[in-house]
TORKOL-590777 format. One record per residue: residue number from 0; residue in one letter; y negated, z, x negated of N, C-alpha, C in turn. Coordinates in nm, 2 decimals, decimal comma, m for minus. Example, Ala and Ser with C-alpha at 12.3 -4.5 7.8 and 13.67 -1.06 7.14 Angstrom:
BEGIN
n	res	n.yy	n.zz	n.xx	ca.yy	ca.zz	ca.xx	c.yy	c.zz	c.xx
0	A	0,57	0,78	m1,32	0,45	0,78	m1,23	0,33	0,78	m1,32
1	S	0,22	0,71	m1,28	0,11	0,71	m1,37	0,00	0,79	m1,29
***
This chain:
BEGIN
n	res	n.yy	n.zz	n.xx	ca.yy	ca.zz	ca.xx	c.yy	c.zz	c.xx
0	X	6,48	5,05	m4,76	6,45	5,18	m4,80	6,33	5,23	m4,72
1	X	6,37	5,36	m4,66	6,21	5,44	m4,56	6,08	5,45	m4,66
2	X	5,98	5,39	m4,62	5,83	5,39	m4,68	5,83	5,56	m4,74
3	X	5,90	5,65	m4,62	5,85	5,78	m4,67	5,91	5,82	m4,80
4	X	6,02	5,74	m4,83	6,05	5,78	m4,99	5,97	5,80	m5,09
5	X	5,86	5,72	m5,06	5,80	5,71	m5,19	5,64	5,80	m5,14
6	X	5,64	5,76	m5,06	5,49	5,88	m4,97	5,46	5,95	m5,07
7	X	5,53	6,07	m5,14	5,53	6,18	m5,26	5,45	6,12	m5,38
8	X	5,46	5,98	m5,38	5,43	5,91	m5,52	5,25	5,82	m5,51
9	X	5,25	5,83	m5,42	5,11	5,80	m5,33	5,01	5,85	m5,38
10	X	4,93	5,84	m5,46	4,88	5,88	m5,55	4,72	5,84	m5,53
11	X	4,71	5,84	m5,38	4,57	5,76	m5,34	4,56	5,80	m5,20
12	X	4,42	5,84	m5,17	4,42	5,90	m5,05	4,43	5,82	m4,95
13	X	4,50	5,89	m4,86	4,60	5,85	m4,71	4,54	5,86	m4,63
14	X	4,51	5,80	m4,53	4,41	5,79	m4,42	4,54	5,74	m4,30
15	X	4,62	5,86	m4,20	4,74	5,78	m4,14	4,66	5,76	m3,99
16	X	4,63	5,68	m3,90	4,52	5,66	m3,76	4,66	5,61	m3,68
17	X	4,73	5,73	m3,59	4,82	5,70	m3,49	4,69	5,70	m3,32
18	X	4,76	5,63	m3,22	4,72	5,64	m3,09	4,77	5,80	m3,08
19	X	4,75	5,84	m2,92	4,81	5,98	m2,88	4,93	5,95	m2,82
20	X	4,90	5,80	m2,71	5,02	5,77	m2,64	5,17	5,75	m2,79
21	X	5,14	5,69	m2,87	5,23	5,64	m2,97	5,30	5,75	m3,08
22	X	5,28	5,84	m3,00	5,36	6,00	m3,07	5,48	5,98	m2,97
23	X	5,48	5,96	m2,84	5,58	6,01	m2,75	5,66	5,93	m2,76
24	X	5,74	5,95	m2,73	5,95	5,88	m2,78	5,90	5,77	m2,66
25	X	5,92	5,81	m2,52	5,95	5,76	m2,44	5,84	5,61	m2,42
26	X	5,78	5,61	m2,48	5,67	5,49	m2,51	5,76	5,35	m2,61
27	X	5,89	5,42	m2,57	6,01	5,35	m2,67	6,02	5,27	m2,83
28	X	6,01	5,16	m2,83	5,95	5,07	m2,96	5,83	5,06	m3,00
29	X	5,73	5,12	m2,90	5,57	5,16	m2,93	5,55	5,24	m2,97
30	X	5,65	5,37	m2,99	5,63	5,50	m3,06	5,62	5,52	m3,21
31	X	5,54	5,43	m3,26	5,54	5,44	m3,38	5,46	5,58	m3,46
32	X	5,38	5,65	m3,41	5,34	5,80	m3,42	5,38	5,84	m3,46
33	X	5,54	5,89	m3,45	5,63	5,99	m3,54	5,64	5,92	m3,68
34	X	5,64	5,81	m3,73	5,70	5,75	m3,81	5,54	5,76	m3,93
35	X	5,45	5,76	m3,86	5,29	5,80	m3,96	5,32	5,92	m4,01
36	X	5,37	6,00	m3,91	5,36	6,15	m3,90	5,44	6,21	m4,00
37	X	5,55	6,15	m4,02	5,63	6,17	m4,13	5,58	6,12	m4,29
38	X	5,54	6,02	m4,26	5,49	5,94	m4,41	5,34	6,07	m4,43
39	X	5,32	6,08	m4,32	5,17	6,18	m4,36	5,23	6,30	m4,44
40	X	5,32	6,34	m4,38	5,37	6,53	m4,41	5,43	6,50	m4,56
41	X	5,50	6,36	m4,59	5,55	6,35	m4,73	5,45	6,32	m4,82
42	X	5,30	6,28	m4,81	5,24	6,21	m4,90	5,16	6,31	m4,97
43	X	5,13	6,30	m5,06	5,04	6,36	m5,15	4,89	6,36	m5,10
44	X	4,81	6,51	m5,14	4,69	6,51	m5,12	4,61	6,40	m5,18
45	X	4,48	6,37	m5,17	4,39	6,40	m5,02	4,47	6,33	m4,94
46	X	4,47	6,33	m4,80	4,51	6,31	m4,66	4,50	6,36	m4,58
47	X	4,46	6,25	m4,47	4,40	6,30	m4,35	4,50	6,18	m4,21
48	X	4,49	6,28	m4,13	4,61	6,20	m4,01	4,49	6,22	m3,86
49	X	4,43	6,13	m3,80	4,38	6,09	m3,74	4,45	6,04	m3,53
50	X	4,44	6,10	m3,49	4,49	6,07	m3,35	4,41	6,05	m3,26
51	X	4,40	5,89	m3,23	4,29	5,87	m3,11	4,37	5,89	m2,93
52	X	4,28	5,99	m2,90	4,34	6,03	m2,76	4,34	5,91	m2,64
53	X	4,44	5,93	m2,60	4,49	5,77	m2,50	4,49	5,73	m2,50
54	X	4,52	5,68	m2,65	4,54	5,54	m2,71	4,67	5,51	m2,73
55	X	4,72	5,39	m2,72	4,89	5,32	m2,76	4,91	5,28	m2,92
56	X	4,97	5,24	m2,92	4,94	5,17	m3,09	4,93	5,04	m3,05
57	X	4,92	4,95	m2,95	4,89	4,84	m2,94	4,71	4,85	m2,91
58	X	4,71	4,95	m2,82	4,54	4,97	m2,81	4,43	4,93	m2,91
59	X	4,49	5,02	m3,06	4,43	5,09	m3,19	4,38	4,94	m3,21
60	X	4,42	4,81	m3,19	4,42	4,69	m3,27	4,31	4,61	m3,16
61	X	4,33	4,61	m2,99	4,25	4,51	m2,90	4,19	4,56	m2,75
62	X	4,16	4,73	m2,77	4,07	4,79	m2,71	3,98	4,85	m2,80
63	X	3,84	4,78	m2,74	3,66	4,82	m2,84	3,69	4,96	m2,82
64	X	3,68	5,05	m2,73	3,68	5,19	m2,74	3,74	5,27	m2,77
65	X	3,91	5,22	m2,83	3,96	5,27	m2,95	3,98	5,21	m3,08
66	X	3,91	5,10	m3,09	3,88	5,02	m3,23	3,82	5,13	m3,26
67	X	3,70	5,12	m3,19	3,55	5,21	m3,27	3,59	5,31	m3,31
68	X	3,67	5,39	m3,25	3,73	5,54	m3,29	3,78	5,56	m3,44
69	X	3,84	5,39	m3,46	3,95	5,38	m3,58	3,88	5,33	m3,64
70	X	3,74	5,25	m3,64	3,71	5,25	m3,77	3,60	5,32	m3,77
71	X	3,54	5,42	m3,67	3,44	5,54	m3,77	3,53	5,64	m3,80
72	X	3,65	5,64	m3,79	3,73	5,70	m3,86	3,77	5,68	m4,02
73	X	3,77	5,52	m4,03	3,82	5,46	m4,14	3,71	5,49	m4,22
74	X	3,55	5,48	m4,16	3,43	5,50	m4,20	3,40	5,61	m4,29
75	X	3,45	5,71	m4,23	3,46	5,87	m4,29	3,51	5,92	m4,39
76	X	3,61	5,88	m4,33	3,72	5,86	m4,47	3,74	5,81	m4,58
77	X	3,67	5,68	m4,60	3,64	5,63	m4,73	3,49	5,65	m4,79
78	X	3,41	5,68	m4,68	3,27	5,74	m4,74	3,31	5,87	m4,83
79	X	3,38	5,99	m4,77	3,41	6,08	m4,87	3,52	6,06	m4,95
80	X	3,64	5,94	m4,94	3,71	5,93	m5,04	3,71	5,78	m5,13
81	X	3,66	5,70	m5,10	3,64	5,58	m5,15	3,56	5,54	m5,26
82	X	3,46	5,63	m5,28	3,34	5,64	m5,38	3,27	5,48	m5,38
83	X	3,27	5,44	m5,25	3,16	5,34	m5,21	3,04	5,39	m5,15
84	X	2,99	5,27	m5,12	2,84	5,31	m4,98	2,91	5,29	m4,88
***
């Protein structure tokens, strides 16, 4: 069953962090971008969709200079939606 089925029922804010390289088809089995992109457009508010520029999706996980991106991204995002410190 596609994750986006249920995206609608999501009931908790969405924070989706694709690379820029990992939007484009031709990045083949790395293109996982479209596949956020869709789960983002089905999910219920608050949500927020995050694209670190020339980044892969393998990047997002074992380059420091798009780590950092993704987690003061994650940072942001749970500061105003997480109701932590």
């Amino acid at each position: 069953m596609p994750a986006t089925s249920d995206a609608p029922y999501l009931y908790t804010p969405y924070l989706g962090i694709v690379g820029e390289k990992a939007m484009d088809p031709a990045s083949g089995a790395l293109a996982t971008g479209p596949l956020t992109k869709k789960f983002f457009d089905e999910a219920s508010e608050p949500k927020q969709l995050v694209e670190i520029p020339g980044a892969s999706h393998v990047d997002l996980y074992d380059k420091g200079e798009f780590v950092t991106l993704a987690v003061e991204a994650l940072h942001s995002f749970f500061q105003k939606h997480g109701g932590g410190e």
